[in-house]
C-alpha positions in Angstrom: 0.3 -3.4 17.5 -0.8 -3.1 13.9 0.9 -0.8 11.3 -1.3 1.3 8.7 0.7 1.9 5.5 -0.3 5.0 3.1 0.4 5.9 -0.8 0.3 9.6 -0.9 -0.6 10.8 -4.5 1.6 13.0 -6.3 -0.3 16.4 -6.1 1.3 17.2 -9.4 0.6 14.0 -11.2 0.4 14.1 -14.6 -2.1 11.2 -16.6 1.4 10.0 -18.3 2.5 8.9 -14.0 -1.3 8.0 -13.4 -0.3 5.4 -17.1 2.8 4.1 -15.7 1.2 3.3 -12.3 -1.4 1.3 -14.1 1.5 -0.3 -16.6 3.2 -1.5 -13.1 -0.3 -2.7 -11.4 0.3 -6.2 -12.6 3.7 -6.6 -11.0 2.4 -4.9 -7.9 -0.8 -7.6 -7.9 1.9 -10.5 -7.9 3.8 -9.0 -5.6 0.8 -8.7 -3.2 -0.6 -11.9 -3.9 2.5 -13.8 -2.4 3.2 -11.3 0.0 -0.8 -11.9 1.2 0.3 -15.9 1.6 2.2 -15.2 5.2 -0.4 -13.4 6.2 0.6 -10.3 7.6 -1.5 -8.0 5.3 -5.0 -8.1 7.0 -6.4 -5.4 4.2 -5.5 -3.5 1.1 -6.4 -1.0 -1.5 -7.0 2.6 -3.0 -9.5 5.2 -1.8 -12.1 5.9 -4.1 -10.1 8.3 -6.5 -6.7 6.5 -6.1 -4.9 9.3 -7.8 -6.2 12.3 -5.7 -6.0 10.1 -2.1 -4.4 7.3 -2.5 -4.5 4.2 -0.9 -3.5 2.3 2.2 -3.0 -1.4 3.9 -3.1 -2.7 7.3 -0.5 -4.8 8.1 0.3 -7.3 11.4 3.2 -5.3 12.4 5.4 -2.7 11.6 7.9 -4.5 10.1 5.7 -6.6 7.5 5.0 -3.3 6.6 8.1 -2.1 5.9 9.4 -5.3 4.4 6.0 -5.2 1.9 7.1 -1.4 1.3 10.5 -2.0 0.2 9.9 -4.7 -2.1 6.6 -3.2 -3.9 7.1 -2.8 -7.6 5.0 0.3 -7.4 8.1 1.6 -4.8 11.1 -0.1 -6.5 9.7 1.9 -9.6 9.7 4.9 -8.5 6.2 5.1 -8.5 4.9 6.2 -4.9 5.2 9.8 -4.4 5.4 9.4 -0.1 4.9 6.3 1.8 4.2 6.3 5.5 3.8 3.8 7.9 2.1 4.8 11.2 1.7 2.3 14.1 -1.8 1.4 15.2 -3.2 0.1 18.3 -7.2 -0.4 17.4 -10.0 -1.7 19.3 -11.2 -4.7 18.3 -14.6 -6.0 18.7 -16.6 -9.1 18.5 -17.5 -10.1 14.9 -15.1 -7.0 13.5 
């Protein structure tokens, strides 16, 4: 079972929030980066207006989720507006 972890935008985001997530984006990279190195973050990233949708990351199990959640800059700083971690149970095929 896979977990699928989602950023929900603030709706009432102001460009000032929109700055500071940006500001933190380093410290959120570094903290992906050696989170990435065990492996249990298959994918990552932001839809394609990351301040109206978001983003998401798939994630080997519930509870690499979690533990990636809790210690994410962009969390610790009060920067997500609503996290939520759904389990997963995809098909997977051939070459996928």
């Amino acid at each position: 079972m896979y977990a699928v972890s989602f950023y929900d935008p603030d709706p009432e985001s102001t460009p000032e929030r929109f700055a500071r997530i940006a500001a933190a984006y380093p410290r959120h990279r570094a903290y992906l980066d050696e989170f990435a190195a065990s492996g249990d973050v298959l994918m990552i990233g932001a839809f394609g207006d990351p301040q109206a949708q978001g983003s998401m990351a798939i994630f080997r199990s519930r509870e690499a989720a979690e533990r990636f959640r809790d210690g994410d800059p962009f969390v610790t700083e009060g920067l997500v507006y609503r996290s939520r971690i759904l389990d997963w149970d995809p098909l997977i095929f051939a070459g996928g």
